[in-house]
N, C-alpha and C positions, 0 to 999 in steps of 0.2 A: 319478682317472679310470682304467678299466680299459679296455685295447683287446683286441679279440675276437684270439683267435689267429688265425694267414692261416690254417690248416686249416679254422677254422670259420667263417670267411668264405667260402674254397671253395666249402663247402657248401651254405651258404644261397644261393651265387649258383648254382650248380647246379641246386637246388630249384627255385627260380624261373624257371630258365630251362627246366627240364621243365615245370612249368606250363602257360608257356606255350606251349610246343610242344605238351601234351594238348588248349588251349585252342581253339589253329589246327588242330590235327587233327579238333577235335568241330566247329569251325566249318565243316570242309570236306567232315566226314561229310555236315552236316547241307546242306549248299549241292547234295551230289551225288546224295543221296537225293529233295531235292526237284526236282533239275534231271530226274532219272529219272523222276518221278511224273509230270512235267508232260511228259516225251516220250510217257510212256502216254498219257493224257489224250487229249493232241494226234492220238497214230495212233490212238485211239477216234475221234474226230472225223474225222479224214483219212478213215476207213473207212467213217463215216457220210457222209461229202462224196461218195466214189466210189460207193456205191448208189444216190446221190441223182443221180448223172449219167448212171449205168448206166440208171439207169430213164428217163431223162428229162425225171426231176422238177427243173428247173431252179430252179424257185420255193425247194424245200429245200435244193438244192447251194448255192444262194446265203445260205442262215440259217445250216447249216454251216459254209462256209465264212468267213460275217461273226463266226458264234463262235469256232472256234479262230484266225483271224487277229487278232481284240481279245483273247482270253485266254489265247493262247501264241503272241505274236509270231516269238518266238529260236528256235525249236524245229525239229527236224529234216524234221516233217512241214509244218509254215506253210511253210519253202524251196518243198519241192514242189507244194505246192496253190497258194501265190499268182499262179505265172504262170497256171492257170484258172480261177484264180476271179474275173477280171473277166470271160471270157467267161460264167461262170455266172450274176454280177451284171448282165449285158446281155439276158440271158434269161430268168431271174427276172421281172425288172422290166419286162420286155416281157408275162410271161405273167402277171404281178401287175394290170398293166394293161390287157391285155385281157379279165380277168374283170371287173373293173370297168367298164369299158366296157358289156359285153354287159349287166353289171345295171342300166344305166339305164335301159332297156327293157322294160317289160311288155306281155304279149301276152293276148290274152282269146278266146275262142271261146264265142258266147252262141248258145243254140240259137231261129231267129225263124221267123214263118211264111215259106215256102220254103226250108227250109235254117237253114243257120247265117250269122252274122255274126264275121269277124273283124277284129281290129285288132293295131295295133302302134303303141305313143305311151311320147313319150318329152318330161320335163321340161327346159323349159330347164335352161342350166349355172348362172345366176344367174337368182334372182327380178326381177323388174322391176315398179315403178311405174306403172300404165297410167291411172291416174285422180285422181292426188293426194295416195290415202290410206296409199302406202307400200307397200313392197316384198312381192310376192307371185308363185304360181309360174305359169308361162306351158308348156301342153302345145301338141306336136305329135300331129298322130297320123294316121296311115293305116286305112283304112277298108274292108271290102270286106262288100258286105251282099247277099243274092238277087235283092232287089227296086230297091234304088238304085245299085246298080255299086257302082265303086271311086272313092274321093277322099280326099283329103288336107285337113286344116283345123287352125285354130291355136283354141284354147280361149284366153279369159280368165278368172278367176276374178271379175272387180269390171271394174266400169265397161264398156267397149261401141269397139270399133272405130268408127273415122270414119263420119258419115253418110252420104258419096259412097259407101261400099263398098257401103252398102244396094240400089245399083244398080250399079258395078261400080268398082273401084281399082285401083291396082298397088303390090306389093309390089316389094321389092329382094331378092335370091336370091342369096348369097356362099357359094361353097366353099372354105374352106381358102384359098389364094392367088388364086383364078383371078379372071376378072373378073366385077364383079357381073350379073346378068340380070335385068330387071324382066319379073314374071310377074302375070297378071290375077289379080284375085280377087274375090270377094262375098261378102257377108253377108246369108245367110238372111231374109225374118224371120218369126222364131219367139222363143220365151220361153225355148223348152226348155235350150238355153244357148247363151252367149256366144261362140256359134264365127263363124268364119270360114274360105271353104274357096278353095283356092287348086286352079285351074280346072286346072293342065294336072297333075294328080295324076302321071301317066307320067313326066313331063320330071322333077320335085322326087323324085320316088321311086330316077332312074336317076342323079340327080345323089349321092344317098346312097354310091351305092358307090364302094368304096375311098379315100372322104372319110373325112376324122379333124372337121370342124367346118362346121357348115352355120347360116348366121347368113343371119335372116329379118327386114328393117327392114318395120314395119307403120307405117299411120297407127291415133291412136287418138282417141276423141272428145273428150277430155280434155287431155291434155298430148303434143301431137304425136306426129310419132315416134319411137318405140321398134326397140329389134335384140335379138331373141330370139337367142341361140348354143346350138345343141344339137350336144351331142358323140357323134356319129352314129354311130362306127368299130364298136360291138360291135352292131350290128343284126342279126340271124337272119335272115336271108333268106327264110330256106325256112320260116319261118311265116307268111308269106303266097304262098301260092304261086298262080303264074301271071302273078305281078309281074313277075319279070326275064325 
């Protein structure tokens, strides 16, 4: 058996130990180059977050800043944006919410004899059940016509409000936390539809404002009472005007 001379042992431990030393060195090129990219990235983003706040598009400062905070947490620019970006995330989502809002609302302007008629109605938050056959959508809606004034009425889609309303009932009127108010009401009769209109239009129209949920408990001819929730907060005011 032949043993390697120490000189040529040297060597090869030598070798090896440059190896690996090229090895850690390519490892830590490569760690620094990408630590670098990802700082770019990051102040592209950071730069997109501050236009978005300059402008006072809170909606975007908050997508900006939800992207570079998930895809470059360590980064030099995440440090500095994260302390605003939950006020951007409180503002956003407030201004994400009140488009939503306001879209639950449709408004209509029909031109009748005397003028125009207009309205503003809005679906309940959840369908409801009014006669047995299963869940369906329940409208509010405001009214203002040349020849019949102004009033307020709840539509059903199937079945028919309690018989007493035919001559007059009371509903139950919940804002948000406050305490309930029972308000008169009647039922038409007509074929034309399923409404029912709730008398002091004024008092449920002023009760709207600055309400975030207005829950309407009816009778119905079928399967008692029901609570319509309508989520009232994006209402337009000023497309009916002469309400407030």
């Amino acid at each position: 058996m032949k043993l390697f001379p120490l000189a040529a042992i040297l060597l090869l431990s030598m070798l090896l130990l440059a190896a690996c030393k090229d090895r850690e060195a390519e490892a830590a090129a490569q760690a620094a180059a990408l630590a670098a990219a990802n700082e770019q990235a990051a102040a592209e983003a950071e730069r997109a977050f501050e236009a978005a706040v300059a402008d006072g598009n809170w909606a975007l400062a908050k997508a900006q800043g939800d992207l570079l905070l998930a895809k470059w947490p360590t980064t030099e620019a995440a440090d500095r944006v994260r302390p605003r970006h939950e006020e951007a995330r409180a503002k956003g989502d407030a201004e994400n919410e009140a488009r939503r809002a306001a879209a639950l609302w449709a408004y209509q302007t029909q031109p009748v004899a005397g003028g125009r008629q207009l309205s503003a109605a809005i679906y309940a938050k959840d369908p409801l059940d009014v006669d047995g056959s299963g869940a369906k959508p329940v409208r509010l809606i405001f009214r203002d016509h040349p020849d019949w004034g102004r009033s307020s009425y709840l539509v059903l889609p199937a079945g028919d409000f309690a018989k007493a309303c035919y001559g007059s009932c009371r509903v139950t009127v919940t804002v948000d936390d406050a305490e309930p108010r029972r308000m008169a009401a009647n039922r038409p009769k007509t074929d034309e539809a399923i409404a029912m209109f709730i008398d002091d239009e004024k008092t449920l129209w002023r009760l709207t404002k600055d309400a975030k949920l207005l829950r309407i408990e009816f009778p119905t001819r079928d399967v008692g009472n029901r609570v319509a929730e309508f989520e009232v907060a994006g209402l337009e005011r000023g497309k009916m005007p002469g309400w407030d």
